[in-house]
N, CA, C and O atoms as CSV, one atom per row, in Angstrom:
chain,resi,resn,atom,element,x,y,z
A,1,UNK,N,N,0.810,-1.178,0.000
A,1,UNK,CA,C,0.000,0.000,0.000
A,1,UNK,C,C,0.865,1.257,0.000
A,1,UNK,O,O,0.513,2.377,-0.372
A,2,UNK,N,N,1.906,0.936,0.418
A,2,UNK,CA,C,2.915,2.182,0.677
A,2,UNK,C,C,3.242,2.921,-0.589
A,2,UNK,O,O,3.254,4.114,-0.892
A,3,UNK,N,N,3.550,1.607,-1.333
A,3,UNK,CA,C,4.110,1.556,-3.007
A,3,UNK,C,C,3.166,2.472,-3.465
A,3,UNK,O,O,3.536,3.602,-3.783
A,4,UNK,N,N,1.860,2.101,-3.553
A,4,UNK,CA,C,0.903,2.744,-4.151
A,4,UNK,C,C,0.369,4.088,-4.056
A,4,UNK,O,O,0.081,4.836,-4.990
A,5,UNK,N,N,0.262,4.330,-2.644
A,5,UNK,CA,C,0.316,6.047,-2.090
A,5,UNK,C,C,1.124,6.553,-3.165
A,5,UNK,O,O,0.743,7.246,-4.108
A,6,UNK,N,N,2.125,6.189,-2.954
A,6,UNK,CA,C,3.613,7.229,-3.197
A,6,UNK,C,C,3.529,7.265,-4.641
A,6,UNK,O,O,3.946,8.212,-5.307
A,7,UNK,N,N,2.917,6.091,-5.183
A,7,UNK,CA,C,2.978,5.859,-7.075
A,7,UNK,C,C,1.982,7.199,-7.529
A,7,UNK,O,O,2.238,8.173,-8.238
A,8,UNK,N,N,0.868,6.841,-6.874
A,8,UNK,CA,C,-0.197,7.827,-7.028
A,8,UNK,C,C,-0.096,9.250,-7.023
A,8,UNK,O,O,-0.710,10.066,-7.711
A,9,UNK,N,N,0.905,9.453,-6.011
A,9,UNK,CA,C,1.193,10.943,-5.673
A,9,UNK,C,C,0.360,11.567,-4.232
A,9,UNK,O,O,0.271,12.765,-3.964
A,10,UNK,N,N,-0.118,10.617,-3.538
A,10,UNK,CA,C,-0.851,10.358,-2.716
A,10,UNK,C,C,0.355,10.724,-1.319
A,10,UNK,O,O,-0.081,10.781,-0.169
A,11,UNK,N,N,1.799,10.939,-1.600
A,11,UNK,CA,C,2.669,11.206,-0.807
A,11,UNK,C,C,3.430,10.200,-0.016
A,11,UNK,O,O,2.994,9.050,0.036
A,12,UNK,N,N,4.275,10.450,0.462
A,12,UNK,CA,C,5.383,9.501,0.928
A,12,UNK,C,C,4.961,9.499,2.329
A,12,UNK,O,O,4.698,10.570,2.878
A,13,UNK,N,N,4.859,8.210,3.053
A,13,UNK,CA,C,4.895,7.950,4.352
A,13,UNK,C,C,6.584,7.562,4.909
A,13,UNK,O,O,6.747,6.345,4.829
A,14,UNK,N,N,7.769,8.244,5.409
A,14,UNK,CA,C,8.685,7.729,5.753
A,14,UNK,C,C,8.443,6.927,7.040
A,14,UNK,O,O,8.862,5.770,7.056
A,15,UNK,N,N,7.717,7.489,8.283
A,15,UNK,CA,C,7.473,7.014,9.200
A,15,UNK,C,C,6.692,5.392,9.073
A,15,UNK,O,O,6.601,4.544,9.961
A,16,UNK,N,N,6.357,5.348,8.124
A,16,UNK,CA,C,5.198,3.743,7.903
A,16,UNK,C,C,6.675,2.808,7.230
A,16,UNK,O,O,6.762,1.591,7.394
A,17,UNK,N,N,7.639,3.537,6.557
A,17,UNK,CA,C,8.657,2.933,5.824
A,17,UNK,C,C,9.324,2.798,6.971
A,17,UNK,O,O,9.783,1.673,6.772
A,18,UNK,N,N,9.669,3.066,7.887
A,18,UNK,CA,C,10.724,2.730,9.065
A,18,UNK,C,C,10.004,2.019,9.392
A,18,UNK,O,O,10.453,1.022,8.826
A,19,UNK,N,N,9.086,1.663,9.947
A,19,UNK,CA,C,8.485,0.603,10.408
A,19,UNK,C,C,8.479,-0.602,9.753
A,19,UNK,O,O,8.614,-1.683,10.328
A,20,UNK,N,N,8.323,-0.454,8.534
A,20,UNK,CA,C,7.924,-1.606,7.492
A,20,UNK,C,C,9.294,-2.410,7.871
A,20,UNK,O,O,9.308,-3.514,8.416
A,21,UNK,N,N,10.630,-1.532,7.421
A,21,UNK,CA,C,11.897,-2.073,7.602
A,21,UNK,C,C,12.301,-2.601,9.120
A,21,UNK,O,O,12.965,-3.637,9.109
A,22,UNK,N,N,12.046,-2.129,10.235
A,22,UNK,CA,C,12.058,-2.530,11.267
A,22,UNK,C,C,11.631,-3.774,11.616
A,22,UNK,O,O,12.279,-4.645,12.197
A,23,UNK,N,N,10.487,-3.811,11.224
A,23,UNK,CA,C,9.824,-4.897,11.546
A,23,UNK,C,C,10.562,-6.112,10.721
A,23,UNK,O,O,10.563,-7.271,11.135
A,24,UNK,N,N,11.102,-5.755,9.669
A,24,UNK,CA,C,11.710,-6.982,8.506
A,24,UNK,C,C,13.312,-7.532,9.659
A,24,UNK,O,O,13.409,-8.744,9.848
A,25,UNK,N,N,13.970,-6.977,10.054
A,25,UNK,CA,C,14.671,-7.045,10.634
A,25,UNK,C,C,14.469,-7.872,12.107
A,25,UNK,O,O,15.407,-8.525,12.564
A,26,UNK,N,N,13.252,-7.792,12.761
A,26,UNK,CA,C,13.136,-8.893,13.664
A,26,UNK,C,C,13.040,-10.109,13.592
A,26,UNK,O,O,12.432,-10.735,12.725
A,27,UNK,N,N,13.646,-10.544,14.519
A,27,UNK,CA,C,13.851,-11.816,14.415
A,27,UNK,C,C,12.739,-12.976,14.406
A,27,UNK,O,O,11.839,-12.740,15.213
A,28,UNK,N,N,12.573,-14.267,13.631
A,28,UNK,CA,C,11.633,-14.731,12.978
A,28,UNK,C,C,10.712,-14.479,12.059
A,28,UNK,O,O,9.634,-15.071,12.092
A,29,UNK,N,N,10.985,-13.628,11.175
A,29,UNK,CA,C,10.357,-13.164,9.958
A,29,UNK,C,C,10.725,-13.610,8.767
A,29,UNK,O,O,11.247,-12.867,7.935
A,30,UNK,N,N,10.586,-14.358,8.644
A,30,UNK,CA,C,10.850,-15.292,7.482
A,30,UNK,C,C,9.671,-15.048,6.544
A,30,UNK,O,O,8.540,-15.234,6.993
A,31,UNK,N,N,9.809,-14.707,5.465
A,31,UNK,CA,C,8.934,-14.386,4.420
A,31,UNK,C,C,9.206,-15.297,3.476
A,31,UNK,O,O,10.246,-15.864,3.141
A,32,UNK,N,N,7.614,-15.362,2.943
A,32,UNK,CA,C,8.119,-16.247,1.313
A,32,UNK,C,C,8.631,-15.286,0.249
A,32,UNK,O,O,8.626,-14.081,-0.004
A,33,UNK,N,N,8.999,-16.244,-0.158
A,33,UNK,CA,C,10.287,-15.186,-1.641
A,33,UNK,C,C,8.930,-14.419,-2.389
A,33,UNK,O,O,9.009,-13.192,-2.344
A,34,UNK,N,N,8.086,-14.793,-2.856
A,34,UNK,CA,C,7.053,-14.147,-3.946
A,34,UNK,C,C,7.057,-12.877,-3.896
A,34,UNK,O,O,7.311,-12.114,-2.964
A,35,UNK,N,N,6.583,-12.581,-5.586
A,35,UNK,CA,C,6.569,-10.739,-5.344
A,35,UNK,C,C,4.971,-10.351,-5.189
A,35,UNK,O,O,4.510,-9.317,-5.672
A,36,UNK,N,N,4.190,-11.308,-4.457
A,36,UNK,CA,C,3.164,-10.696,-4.632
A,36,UNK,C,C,2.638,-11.044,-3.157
A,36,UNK,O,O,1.593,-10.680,-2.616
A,37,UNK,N,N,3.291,-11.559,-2.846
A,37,UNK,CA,C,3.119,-12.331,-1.318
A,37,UNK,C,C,4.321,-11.958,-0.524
A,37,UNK,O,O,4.218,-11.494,0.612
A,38,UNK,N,N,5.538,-12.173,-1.158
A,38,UNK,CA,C,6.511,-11.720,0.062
A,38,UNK,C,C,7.993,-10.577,-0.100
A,38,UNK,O,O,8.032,-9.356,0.050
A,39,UNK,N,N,8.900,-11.373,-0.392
A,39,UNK,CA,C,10.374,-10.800,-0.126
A,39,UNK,C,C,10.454,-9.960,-1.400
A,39,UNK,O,O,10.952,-8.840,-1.282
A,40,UNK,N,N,10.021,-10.364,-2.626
A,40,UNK,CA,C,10.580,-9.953,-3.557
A,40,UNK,C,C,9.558,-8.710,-3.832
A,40,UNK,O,O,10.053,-7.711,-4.353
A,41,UNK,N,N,8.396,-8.704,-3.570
A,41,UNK,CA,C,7.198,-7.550,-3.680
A,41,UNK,C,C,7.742,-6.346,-2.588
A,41,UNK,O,O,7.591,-5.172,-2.929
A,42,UNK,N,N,8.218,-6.581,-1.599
A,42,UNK,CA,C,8.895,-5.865,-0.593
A,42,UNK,C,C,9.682,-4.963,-0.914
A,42,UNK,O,O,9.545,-3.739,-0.893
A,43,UNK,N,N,11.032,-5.992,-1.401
A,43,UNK,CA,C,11.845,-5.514,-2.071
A,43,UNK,C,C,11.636,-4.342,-3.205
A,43,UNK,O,O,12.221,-3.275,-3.016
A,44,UNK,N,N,11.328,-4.404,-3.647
A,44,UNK,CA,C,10.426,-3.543,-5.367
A,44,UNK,C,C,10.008,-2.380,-4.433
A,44,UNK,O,O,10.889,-1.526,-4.334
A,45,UNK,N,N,8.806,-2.120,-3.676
A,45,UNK,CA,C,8.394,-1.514,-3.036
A,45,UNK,C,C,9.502,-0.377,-2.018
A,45,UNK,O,O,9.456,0.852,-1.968
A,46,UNK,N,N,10.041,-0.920,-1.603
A,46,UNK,CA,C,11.161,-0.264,-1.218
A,46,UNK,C,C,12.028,0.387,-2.268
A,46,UNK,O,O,11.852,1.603,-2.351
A,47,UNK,N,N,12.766,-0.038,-2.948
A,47,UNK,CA,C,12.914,0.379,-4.115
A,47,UNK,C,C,12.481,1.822,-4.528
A,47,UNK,O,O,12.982,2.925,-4.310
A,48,UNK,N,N,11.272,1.375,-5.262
A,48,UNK,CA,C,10.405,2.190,-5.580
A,48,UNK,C,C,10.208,3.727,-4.296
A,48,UNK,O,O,9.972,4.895,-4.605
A,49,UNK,N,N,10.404,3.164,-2.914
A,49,UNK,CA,C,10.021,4.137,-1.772
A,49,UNK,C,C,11.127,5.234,-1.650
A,49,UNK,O,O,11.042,6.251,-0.962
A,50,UNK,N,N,12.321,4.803,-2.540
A,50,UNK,CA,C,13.807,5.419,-2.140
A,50,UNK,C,C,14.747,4.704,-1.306
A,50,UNK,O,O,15.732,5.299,-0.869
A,51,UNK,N,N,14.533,3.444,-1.035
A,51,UNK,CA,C,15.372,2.835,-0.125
A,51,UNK,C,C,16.221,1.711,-1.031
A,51,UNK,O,O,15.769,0.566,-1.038
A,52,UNK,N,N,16.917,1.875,-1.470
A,52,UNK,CA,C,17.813,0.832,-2.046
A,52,UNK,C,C,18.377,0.139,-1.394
A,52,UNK,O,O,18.119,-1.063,-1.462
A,53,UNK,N,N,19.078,0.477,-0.766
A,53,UNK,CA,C,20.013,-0.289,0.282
A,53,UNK,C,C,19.020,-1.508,0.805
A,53,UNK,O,O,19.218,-2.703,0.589
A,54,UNK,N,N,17.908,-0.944,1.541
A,54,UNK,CA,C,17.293,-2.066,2.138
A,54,UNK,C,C,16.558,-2.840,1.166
A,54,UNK,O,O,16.366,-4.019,1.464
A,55,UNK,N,N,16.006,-2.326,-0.182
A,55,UNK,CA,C,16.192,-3.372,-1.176
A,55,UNK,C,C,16.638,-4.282,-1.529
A,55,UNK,O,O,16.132,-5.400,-1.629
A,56,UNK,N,N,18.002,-3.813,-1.854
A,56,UNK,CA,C,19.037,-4.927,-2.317
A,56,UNK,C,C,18.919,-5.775,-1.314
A,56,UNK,O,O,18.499,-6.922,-1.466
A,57,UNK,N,N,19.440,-5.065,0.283
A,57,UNK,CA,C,19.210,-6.302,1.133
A,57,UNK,C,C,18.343,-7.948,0.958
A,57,UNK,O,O,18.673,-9.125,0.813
A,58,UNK,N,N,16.734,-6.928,1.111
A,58,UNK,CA,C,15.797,-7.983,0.738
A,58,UNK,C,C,16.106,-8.773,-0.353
A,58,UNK,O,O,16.357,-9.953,-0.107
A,59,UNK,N,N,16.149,-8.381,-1.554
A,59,UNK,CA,C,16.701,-9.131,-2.455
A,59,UNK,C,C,17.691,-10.279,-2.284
A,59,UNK,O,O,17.444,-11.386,-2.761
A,60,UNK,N,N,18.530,-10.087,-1.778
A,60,UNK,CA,C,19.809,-10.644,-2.066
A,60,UNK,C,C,19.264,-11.981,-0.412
A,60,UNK,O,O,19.806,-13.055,-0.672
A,61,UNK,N,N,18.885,-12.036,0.234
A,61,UNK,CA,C,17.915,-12.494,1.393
A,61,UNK,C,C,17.358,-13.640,0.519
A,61,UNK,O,O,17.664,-14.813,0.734
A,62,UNK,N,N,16.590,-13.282,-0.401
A,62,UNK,CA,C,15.520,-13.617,-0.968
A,62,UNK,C,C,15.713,-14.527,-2.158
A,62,UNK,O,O,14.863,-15.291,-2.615
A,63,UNK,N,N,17.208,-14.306,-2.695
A,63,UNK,CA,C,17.589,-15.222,-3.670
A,63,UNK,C,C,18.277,-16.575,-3.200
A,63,UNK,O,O,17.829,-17.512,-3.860
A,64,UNK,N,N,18.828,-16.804,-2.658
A,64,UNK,CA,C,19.080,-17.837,-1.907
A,64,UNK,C,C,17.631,-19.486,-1.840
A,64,UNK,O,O,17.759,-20.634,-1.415
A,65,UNK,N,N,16.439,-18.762,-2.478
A,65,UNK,CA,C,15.561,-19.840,-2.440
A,65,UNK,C,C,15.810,-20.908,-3.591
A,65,UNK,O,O,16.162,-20.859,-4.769
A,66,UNK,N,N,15.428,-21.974,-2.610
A,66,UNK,CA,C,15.553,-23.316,-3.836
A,66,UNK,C,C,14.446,-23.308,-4.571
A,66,UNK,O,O,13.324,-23.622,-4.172
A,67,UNK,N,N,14.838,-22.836,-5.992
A,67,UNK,CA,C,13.559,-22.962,-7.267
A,67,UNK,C,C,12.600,-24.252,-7.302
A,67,UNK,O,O,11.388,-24.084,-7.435
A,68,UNK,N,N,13.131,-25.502,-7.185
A,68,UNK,CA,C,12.251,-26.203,-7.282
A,68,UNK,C,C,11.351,-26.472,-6.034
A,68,UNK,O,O,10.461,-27.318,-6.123
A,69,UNK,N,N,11.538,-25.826,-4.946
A,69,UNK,CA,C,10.778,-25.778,-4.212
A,69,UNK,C,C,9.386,-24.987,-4.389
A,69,UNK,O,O,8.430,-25.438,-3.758
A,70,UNK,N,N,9.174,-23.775,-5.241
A,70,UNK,CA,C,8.078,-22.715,-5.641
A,70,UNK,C,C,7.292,-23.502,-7.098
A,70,UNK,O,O,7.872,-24.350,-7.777
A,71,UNK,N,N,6.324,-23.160,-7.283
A,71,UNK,CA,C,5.575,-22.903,-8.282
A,71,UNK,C,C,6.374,-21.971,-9.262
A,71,UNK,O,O,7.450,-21.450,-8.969
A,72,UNK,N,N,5.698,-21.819,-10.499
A,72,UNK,CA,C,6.240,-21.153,-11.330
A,72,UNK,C,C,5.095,-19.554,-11.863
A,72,UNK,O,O,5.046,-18.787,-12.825
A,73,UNK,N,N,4.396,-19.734,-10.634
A,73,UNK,CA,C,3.330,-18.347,-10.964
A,73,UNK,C,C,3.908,-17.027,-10.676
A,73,UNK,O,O,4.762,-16.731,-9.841
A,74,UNK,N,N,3.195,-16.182,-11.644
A,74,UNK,CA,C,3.629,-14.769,-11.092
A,74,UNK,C,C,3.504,-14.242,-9.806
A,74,UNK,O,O,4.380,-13.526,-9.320
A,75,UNK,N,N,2.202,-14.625,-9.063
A,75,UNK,CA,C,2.072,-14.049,-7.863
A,75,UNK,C,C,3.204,-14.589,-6.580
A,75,UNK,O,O,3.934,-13.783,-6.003
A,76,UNK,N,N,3.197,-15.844,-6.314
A,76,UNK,CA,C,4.288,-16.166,-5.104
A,76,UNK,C,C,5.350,-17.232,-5.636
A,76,UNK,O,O,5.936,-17.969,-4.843
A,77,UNK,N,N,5.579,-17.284,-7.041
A,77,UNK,CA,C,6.528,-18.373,-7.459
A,77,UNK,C,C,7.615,-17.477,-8.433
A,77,UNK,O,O,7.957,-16.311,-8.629
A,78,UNK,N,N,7.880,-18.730,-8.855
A,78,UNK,CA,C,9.127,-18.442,-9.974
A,78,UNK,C,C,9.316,-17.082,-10.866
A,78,UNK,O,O,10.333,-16.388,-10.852
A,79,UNK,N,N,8.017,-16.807,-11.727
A,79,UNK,CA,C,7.865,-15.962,-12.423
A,79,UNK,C,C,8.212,-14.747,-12.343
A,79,UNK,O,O,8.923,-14.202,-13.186
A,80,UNK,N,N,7.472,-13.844,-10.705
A,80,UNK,CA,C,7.611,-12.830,-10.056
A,80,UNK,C,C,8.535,-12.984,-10.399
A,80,UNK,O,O,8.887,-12.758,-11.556
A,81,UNK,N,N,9.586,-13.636,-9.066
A,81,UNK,CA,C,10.764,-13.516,-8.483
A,81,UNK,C,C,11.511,-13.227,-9.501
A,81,UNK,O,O,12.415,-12.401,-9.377
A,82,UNK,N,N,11.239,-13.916,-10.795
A,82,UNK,CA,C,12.426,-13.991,-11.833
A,82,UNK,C,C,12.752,-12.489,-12.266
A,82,UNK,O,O,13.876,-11.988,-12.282
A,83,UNK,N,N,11.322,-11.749,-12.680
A,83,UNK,CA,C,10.741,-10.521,-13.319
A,83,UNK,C,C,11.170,-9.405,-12.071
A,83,UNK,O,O,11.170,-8.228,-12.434
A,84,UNK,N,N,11.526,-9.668,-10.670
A,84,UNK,CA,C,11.988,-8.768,-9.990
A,84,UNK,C,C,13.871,-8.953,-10.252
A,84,UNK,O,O,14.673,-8.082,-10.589
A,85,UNK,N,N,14.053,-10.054,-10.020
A,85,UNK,CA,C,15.386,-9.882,-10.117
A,85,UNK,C,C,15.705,-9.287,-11.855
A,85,UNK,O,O,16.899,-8.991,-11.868
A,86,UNK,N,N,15.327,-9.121,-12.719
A,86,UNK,CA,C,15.400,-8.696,-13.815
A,86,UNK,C,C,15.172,-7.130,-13.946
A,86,UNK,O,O,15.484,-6.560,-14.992
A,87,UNK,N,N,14.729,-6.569,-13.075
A,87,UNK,CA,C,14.166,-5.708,-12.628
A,87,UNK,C,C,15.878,-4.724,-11.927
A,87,UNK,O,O,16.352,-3.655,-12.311
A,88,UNK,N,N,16.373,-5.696,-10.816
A,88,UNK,CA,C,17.481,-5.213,-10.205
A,88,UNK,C,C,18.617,-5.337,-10.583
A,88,UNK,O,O,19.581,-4.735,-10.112
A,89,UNK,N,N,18.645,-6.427,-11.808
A,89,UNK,CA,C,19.699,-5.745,-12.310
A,89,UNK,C,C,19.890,-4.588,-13.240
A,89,UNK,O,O,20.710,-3.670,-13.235
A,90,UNK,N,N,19.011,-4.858,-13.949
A,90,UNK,CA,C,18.887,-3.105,-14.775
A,90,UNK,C,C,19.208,-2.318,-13.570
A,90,UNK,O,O,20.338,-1.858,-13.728
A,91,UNK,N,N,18.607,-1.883,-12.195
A,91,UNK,CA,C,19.161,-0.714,-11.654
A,91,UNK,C,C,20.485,-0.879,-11.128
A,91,UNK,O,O,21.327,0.018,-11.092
A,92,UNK,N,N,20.641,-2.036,-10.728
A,92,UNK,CA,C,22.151,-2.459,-9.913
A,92,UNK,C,C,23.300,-3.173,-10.763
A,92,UNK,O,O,24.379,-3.580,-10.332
A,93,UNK,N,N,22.732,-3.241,-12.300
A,93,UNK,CA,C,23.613,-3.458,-13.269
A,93,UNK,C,C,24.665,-4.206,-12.535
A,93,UNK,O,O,25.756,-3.877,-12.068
A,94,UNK,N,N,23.858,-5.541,-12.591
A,94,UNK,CA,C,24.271,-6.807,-11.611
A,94,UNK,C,C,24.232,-8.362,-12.687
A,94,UNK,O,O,23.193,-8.878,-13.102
A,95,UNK,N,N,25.242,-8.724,-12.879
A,95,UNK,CA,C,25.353,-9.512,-14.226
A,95,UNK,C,C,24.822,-11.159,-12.551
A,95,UNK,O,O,24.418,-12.266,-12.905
A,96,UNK,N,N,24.960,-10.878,-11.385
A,96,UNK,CA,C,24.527,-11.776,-10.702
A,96,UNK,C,C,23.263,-12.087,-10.380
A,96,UNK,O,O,22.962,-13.150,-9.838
A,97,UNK,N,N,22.214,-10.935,-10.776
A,97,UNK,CA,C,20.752,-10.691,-10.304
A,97,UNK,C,C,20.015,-11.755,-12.073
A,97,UNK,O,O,19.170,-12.637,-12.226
A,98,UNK,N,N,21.006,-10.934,-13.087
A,98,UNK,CA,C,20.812,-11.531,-14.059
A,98,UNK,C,C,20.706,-13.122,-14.718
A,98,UNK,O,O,19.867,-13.737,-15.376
A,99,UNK,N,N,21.854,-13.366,-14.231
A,99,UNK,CA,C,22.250,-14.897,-14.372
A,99,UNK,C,C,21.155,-15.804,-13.382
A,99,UNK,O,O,20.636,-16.879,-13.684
A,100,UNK,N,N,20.987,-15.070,-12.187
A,100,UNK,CA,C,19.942,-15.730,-11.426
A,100,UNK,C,C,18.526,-15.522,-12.128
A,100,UNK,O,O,17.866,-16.560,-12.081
A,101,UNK,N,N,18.038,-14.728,-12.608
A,101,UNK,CA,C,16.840,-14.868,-13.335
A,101,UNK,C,C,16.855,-15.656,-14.541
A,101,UNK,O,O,15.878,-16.324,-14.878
A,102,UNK,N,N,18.113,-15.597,-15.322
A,102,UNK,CA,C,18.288,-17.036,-16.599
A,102,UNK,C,C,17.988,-18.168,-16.041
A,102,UNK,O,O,17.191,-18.914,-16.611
A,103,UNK,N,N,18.678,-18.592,-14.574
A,103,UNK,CA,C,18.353,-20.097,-14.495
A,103,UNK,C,C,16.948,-19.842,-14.278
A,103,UNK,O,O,16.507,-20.754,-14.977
A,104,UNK,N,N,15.922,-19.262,-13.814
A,104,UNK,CA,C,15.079,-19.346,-13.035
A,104,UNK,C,C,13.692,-19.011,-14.246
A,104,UNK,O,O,12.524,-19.101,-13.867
A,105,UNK,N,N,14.054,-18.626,-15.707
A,105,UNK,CA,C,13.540,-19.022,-16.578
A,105,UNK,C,C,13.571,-19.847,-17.351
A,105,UNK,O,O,12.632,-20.255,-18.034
A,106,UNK,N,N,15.234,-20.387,-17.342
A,106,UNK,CA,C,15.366,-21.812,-18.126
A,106,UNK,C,C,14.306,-23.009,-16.712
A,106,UNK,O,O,13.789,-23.958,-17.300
A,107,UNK,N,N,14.073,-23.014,-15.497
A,107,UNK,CA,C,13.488,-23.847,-14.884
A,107,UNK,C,C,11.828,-23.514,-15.294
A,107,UNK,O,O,11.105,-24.509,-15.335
A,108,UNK,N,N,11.179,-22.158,-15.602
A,108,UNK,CA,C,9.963,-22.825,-15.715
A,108,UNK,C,C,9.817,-23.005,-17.290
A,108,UNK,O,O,8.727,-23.278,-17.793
A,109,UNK,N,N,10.934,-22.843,-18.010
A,109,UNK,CA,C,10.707,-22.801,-19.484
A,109,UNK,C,C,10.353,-24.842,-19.970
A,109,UNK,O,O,9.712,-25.560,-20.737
A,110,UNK,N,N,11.354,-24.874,-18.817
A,110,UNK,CA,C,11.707,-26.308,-18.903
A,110,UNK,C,C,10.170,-26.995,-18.030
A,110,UNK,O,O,9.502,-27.891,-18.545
A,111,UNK,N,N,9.903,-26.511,-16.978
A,111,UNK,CA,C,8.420,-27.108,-16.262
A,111,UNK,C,C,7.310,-26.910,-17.629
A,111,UNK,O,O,6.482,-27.789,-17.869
A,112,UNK,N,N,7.401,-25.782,-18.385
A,112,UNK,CA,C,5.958,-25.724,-19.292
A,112,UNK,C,C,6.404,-26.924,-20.749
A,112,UNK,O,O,5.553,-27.675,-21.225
A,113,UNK,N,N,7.538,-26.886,-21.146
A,113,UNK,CA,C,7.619,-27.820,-22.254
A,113,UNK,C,C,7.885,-29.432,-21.132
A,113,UNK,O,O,8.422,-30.400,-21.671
A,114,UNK,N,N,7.660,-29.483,-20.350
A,114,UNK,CA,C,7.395,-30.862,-19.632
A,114,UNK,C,C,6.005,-31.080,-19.739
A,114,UNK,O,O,5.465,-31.942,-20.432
A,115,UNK,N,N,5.446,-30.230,-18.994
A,115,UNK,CA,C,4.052,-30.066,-19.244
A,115,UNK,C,C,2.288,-30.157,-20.380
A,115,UNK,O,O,1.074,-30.347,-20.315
A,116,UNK,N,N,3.787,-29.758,-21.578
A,116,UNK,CA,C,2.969,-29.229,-22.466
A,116,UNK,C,C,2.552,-30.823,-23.548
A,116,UNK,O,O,3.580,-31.224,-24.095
A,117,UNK,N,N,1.794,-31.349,-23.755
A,117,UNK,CA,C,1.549,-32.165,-24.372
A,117,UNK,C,C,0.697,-32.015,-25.787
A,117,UNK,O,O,-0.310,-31.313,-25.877
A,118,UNK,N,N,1.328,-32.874,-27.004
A,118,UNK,CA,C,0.849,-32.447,-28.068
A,118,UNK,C,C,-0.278,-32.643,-28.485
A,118,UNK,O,O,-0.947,-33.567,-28.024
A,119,UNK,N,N,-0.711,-31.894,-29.369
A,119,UNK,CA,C,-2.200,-32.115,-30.034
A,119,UNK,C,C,-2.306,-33.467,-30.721
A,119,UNK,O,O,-1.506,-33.758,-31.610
A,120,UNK,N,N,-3.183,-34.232,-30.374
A,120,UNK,CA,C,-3.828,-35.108,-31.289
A,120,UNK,C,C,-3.427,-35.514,-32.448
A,120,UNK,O,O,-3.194,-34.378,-32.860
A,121,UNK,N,N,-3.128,-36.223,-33.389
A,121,UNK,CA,C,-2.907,-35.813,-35.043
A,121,UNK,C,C,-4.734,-36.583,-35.191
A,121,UNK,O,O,-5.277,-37.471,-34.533
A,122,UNK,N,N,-5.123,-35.921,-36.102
A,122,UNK,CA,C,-6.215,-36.164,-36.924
A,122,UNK,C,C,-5.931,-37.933,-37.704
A,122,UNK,O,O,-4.804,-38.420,-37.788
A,123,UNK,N,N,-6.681,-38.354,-37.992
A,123,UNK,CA,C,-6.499,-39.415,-38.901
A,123,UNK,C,C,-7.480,-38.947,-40.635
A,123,UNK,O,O,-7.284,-39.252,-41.811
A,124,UNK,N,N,-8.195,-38.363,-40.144
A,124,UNK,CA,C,-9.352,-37.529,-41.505
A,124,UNK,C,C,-9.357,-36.551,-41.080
A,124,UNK,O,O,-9.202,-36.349,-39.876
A,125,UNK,N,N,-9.578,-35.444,-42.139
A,125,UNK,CA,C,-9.682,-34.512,-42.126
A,125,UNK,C,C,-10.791,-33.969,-41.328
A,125,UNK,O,O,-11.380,-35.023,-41.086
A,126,UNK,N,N,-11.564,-32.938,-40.684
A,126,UNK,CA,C,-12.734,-32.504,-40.067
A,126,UNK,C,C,-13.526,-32.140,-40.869
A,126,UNK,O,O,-12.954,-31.334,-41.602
A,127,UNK,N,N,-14.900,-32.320,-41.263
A,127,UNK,CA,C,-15.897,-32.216,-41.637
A,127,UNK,C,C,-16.612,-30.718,-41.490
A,127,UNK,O,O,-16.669,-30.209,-40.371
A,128,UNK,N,N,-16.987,-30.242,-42.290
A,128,UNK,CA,C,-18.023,-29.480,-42.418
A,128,UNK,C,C,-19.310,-29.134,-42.288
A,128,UNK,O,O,-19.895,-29.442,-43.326
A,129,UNK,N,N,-19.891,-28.735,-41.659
A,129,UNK,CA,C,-20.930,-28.692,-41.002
A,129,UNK,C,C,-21.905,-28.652,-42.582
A,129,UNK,O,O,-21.708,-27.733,-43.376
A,130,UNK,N,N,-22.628,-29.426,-42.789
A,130,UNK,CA,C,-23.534,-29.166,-44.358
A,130,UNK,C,C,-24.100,-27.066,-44.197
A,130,UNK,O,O,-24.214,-26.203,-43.327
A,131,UNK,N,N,-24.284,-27.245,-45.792
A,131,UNK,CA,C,-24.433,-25.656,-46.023
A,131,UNK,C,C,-26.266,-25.974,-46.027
A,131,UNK,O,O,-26.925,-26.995,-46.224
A,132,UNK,N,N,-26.672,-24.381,-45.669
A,132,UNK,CA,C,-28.563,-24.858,-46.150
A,132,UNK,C,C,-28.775,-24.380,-47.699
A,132,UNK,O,O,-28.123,-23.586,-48.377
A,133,UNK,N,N,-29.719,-25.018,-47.947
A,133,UNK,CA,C,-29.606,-25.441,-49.230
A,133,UNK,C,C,-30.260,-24.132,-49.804
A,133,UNK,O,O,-30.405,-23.996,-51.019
């Protein structure tokens, strides 16, 4: 929500941003990696708030997850995560943020052509519905 104020022009809360970060910093907070659910949506958000530093932090926190452990959806899996770290290296012009989002599209590139099973072959051609006369 923070993200969004501030996107809007709706104004910057710093005081809600110290908190946000504070709270990330106590102990047992373990977040899921997702950017729509956890570390990596955070991350962005911060970002976006003026806080890099504690960005990258999150980030770099956040990559350390074992891929085949997630789904490959945009909201709390692979996808996000991939599309944020793609994201940080363009700003942090990070050939490491990068390389981590290659494997992490060669893994769901590789889950959807596992997945993907072929069409049928026809044995006759399909028929035409008769014309009215």
């Amino acid at each position: 929500m923070l993200c969004a104020l501030h996107v809007s022009g709706a104004g910057d809360h710093p005081e809600q941003v110290d908190w946000l970060i504070h709270r990330l910093h106590q102990p047992g907070r373990d977040l899921p990696p997702g950017f729509y659910d956890g570390a990596h949506g955070i991350a962005h958000a911060l970002w976006v708030l003026g806080r890099p530093d504690e960005a990258v932090e999150r980030v770099d926190r956040a990559r350390a997850v074992d891929p085949d452990r997630l789904g490959s959806s945009l909201y709390g899996g692979l996808s996000g995560i991939g599309l944020n770290l793609l994201s940080f290296a363009d700003r942090c012009d990070s050939a490491a943020y990068r390389d981590k989002a290659d494997q992490i599209a060669a893994t769901v590139r590789r889950r959807l052509e596992e997945r993907s099973v072929p069409e049928p072959k026809r044995s006759t051609p399909p028929t035409s519905p008769p014309r009215p006369a």
